[in-house]
TORDO-959550 format. One record per atom (N, C-alpha, C, O): residue in three letters; atom name; x, y, z. Coordinates in steps of 0.05 Angstrom, whole numbers, always signed. Layout:
N
ALA / CA / X / Y / Z
...
***
This chain:
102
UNK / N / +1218 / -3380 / +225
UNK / CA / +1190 / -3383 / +220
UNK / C / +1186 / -3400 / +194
UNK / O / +1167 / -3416 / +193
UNK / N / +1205 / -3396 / +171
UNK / CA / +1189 / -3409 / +153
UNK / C / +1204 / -3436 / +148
UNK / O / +1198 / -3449 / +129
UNK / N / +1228 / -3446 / +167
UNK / CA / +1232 / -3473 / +175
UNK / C / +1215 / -3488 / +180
UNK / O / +1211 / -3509 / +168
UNK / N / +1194 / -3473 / +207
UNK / CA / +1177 / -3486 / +217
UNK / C / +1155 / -3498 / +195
UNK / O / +1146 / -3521 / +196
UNK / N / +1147 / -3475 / +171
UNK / CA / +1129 / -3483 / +154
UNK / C / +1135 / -3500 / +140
UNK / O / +1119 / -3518 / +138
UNK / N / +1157 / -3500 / +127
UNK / CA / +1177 / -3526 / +113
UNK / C / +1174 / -3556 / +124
UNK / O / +1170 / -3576 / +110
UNK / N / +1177 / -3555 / +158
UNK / CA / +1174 / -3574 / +173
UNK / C / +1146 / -3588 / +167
UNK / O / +1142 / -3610 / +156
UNK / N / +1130 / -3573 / +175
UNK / CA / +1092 / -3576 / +178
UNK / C / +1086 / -3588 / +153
UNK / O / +1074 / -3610 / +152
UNK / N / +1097 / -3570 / +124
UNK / CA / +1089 / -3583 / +101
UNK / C / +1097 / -3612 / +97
UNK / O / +1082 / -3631 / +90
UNK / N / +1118 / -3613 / +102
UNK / CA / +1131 / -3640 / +103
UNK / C / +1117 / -3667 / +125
UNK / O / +1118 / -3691 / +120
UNK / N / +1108 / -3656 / +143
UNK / CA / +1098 / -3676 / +167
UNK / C / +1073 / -3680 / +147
UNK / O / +1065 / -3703 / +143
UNK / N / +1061 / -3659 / +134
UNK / CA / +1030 / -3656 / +126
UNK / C / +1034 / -3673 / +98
UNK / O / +1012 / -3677 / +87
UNK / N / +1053 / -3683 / +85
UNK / CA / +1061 / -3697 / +69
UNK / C / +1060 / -3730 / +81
UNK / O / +1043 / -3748 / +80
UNK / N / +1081 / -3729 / +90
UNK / CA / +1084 / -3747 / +105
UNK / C / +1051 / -3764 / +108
UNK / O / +1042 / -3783 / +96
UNK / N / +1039 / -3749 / +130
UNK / CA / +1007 / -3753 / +133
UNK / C / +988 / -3767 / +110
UNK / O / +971 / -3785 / +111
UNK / N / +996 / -3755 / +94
UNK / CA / +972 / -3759 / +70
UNK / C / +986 / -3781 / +59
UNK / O / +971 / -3800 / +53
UNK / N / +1015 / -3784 / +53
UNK / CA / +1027 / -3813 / +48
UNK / C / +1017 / -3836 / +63
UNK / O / +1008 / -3858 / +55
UNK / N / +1019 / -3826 / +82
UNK / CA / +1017 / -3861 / +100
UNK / C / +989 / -3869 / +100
UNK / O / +983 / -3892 / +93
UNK / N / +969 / -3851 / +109
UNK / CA / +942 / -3853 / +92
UNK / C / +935 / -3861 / +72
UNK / O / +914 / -3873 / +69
UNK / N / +953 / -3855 / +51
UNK / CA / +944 / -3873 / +22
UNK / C / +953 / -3901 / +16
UNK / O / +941 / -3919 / +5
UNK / N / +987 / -3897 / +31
UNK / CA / +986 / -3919 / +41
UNK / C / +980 / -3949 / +59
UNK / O / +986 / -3973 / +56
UNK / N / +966 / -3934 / +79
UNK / CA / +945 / -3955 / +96
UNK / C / +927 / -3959 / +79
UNK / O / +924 / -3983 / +73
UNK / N / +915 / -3944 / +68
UNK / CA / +876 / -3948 / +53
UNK / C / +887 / -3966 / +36
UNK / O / +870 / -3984 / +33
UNK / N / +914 / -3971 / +18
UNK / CA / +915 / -3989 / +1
UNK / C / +922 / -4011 / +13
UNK / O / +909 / -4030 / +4
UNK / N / +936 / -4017 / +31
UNK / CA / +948 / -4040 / +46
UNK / C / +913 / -4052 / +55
UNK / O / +911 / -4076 / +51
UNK / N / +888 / -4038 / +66
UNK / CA / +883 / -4040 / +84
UNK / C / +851 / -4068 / +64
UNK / O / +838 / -4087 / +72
UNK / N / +854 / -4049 / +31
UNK / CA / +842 / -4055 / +13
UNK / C / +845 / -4072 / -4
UNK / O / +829 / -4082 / -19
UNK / N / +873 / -4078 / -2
UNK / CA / +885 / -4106 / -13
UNK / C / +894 / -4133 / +12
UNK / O / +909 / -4152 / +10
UNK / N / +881 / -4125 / +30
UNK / CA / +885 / -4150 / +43
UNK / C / +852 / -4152 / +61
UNK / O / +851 / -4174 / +72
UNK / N / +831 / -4138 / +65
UNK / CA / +809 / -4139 / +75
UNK / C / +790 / -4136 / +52
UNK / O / +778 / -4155 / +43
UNK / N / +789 / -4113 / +45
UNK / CA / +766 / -4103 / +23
UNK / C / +767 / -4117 / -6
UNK / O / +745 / -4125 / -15
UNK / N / +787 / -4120 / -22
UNK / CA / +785 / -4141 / -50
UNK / C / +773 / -4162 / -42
UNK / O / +750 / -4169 / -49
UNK / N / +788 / -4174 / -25
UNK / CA / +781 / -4210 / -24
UNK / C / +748 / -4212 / -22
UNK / O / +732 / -4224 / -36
UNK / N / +742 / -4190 / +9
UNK / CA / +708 / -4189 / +11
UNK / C / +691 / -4188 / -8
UNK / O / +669 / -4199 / -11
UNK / N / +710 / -4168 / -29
UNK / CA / +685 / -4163 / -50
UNK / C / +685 / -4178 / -76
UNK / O / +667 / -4181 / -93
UNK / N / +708 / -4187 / -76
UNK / CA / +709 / -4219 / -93
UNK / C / +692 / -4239 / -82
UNK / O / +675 / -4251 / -94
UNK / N / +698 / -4241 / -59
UNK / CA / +677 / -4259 / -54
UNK / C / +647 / -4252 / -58
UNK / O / +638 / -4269 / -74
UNK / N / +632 / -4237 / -53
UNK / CA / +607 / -4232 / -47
UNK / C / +595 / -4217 / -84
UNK / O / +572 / -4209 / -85
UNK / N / +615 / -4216 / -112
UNK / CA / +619 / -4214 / -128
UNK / C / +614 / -4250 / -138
UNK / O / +594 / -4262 / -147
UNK / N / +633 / -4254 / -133
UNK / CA / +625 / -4292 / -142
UNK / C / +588 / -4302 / -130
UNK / O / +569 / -4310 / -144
UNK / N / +590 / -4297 / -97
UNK / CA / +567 / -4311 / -94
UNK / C / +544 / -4297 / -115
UNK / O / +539 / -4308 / -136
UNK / N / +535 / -4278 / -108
UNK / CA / +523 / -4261 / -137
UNK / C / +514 / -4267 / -157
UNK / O / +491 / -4269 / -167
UNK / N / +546 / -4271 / -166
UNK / CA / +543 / -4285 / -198
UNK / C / +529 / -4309 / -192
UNK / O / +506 / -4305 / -199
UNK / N / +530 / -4334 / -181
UNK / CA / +521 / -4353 / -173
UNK / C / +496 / -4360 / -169
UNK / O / +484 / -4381 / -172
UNK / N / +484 / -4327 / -157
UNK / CA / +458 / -4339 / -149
UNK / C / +442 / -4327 / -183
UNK / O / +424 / -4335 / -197
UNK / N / +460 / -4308 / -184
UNK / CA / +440 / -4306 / -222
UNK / C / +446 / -4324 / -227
UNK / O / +425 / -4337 / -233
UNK / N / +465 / -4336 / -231
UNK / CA / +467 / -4368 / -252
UNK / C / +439 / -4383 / -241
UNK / O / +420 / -4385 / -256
UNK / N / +438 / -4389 / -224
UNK / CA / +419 / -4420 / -211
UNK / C / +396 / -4400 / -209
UNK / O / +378 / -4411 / -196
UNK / N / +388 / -4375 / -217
UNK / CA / +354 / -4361 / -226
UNK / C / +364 / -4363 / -251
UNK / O / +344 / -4373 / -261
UNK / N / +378 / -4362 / -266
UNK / CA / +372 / -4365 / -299
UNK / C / +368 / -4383 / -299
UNK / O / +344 / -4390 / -301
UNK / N / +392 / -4405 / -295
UNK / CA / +377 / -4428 / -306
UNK / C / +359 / -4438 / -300
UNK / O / +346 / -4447 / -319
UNK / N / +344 / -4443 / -268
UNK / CA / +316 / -4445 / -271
UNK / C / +302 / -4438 / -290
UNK / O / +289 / -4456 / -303
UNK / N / +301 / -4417 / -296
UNK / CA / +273 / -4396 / -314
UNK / C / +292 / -4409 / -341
UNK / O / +277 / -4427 / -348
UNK / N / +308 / -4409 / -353
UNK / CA / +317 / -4420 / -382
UNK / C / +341 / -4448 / -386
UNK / O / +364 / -4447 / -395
UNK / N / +325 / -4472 / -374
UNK / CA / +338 / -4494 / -379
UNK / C / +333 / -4511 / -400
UNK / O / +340 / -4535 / -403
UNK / N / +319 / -4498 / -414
UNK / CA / +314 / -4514 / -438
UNK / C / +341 / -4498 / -458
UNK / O / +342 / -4502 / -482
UNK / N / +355 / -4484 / -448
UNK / CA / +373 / -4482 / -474
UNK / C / +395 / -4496 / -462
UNK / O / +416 / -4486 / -471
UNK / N / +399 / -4514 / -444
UNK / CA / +418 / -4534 / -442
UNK / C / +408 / -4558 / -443
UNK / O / +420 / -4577 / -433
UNK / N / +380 / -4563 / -458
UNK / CA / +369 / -4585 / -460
UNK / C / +359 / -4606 / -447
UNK / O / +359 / -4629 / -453
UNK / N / +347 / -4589 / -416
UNK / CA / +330 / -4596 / -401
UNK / C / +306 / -4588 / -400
UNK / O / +302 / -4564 / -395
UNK / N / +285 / -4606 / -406
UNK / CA / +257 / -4594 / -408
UNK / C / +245 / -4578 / -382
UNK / O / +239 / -4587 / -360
UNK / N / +243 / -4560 / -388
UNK / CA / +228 / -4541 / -361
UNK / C / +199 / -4535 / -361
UNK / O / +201 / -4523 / -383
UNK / N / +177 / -4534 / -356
UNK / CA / +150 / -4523 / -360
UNK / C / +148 / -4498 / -354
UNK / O / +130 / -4486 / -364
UNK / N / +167 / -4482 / -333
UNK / CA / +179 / -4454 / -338
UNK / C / +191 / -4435 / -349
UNK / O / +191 / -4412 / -343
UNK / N / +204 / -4448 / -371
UNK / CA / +216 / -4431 / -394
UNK / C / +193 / -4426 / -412
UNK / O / +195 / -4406 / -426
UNK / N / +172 / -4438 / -415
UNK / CA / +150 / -4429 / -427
UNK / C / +134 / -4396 / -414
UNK / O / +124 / -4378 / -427
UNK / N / +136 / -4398 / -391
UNK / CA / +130 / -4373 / -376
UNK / C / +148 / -4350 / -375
UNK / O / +139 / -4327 / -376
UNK / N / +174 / -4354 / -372
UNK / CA / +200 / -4338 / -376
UNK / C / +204 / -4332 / -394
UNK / O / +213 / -4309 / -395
UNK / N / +201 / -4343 / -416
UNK / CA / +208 / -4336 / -443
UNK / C / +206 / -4311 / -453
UNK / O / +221 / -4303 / -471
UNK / N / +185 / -4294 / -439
UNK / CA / +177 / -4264 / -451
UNK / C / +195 / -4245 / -438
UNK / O / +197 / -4223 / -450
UNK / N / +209 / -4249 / -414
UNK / CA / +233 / -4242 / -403
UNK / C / +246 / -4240 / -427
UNK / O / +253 / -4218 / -434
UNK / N / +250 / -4255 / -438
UNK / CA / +294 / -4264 / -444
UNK / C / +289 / -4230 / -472
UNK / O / +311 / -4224 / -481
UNK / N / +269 / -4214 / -481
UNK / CA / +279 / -4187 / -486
UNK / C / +291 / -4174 / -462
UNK / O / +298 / -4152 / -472
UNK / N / +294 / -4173 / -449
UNK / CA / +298 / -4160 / -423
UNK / C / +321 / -4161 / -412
UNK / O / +333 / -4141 / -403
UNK / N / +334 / -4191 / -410
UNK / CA / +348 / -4204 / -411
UNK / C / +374 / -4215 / -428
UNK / O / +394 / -4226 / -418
UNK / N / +370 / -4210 / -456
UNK / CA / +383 / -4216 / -478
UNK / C / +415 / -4218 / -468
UNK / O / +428 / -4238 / -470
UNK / N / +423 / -4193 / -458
UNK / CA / +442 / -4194 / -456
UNK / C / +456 / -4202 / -436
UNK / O / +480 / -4209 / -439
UNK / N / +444 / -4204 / -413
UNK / CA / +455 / -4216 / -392
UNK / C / +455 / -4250 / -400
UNK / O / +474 / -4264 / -392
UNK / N / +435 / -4259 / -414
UNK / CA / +429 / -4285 / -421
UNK / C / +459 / -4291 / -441
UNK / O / +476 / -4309 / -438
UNK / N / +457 / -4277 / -454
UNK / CA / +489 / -4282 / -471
UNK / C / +508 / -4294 / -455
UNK / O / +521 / -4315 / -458
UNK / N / +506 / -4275 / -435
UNK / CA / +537 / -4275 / -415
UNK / C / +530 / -4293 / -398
UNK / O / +551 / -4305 / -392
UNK / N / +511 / -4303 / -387
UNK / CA / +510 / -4329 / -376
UNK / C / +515 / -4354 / -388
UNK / O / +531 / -4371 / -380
UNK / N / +498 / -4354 / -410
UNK / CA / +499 / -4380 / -425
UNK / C / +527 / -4387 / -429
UNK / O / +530 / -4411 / -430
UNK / N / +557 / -4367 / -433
UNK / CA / +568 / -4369 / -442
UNK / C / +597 / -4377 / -417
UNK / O / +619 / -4388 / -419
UNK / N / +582 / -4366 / -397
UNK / CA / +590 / -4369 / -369
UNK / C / +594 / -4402 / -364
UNK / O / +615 / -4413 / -360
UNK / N / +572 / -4411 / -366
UNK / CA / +562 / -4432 / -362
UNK / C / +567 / -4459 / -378
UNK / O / +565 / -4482 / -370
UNK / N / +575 / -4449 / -407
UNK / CA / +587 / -4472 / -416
UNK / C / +614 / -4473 / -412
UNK / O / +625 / -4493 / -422
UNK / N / +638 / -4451 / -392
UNK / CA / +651 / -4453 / -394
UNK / C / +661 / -4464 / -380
UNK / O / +683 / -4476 / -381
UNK / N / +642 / -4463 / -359
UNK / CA / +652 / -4480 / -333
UNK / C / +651 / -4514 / -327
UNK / O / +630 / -4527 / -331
UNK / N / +671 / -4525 / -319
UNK / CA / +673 / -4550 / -316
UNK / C / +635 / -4557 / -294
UNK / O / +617 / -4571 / -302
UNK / N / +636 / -4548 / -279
UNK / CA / +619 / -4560 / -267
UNK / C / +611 / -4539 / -230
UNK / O / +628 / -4528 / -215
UNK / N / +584 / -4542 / -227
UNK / CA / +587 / -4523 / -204
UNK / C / +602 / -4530 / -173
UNK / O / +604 / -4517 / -152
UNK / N / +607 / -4549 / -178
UNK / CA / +620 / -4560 / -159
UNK / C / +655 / -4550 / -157
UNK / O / +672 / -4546 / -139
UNK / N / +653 / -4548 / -178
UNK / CA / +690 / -4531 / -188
UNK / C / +691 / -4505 / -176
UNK / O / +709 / -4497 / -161
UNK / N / +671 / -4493 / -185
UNK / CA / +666 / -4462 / -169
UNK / C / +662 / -4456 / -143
UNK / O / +675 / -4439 / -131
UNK / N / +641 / -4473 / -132
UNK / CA / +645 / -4478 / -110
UNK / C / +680 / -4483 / -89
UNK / O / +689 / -4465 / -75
UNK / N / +692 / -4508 / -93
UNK / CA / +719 / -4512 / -91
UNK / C / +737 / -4488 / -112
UNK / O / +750 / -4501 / -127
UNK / N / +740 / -4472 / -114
UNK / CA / +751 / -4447 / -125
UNK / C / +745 / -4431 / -96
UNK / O / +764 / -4427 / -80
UNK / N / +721 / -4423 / -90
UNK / CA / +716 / -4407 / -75
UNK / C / +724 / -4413 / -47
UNK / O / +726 / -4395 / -31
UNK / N / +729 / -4438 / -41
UNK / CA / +738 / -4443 / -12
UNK / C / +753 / -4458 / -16
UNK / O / +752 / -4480 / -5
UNK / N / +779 / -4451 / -37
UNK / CA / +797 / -4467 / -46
UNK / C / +806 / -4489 / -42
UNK / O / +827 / -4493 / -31
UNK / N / +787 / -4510 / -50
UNK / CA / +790 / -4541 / -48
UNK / C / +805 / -4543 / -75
UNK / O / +813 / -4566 / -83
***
């Protein structure tokens, strides 16, 4: 009898292994990439609504950063991390070709 339980614990081991092991296999080859992706587009579409609403701090005159402007308390900090985003990048065309690896 308590072979048998020995046995069971061990199958019931077994079980919960390969389970953790699929969910990881299953999350590093389906689920990261998805959510990298849909993580980038994201970011992307806040970039191209900031800079609409605040292109005058790359020194394009906008007649909407005058209206936006009372945002950027609100915003402060995300505005940091954009602006900073944004000068780092070569160009959106780079990002783009990143994402569908050209």
């Amino acid at each position: 009898m308590t072979a048998d339980l020995e046995l069971h614990e061990r199958i019931e081991r077994f079980r919960e292994w390969l389970h953790e092991w699929l969910h990881g296999l299953y999350h590093g080859m389906i689920e990261h990439p998805a959510f990298e992706k849909i993580e980038k587009e994201a970011e992307d579409t806040e970039d191209a609504l900031l800079f609409a609403m605040f292109a005058d701090a790359f020194g394009i005159p906008s007649p909407v950063s005058y209206y936006t402007s009372e945002l950027l308390p609100y915003l402060a900090e995300d505005f940091e991390k954009w602006e900073r985003r944004m000068w780092d990048r070569e160009s959106m065309i780079e990002r783009k070709g990143q994402q569908y690896h050209f």
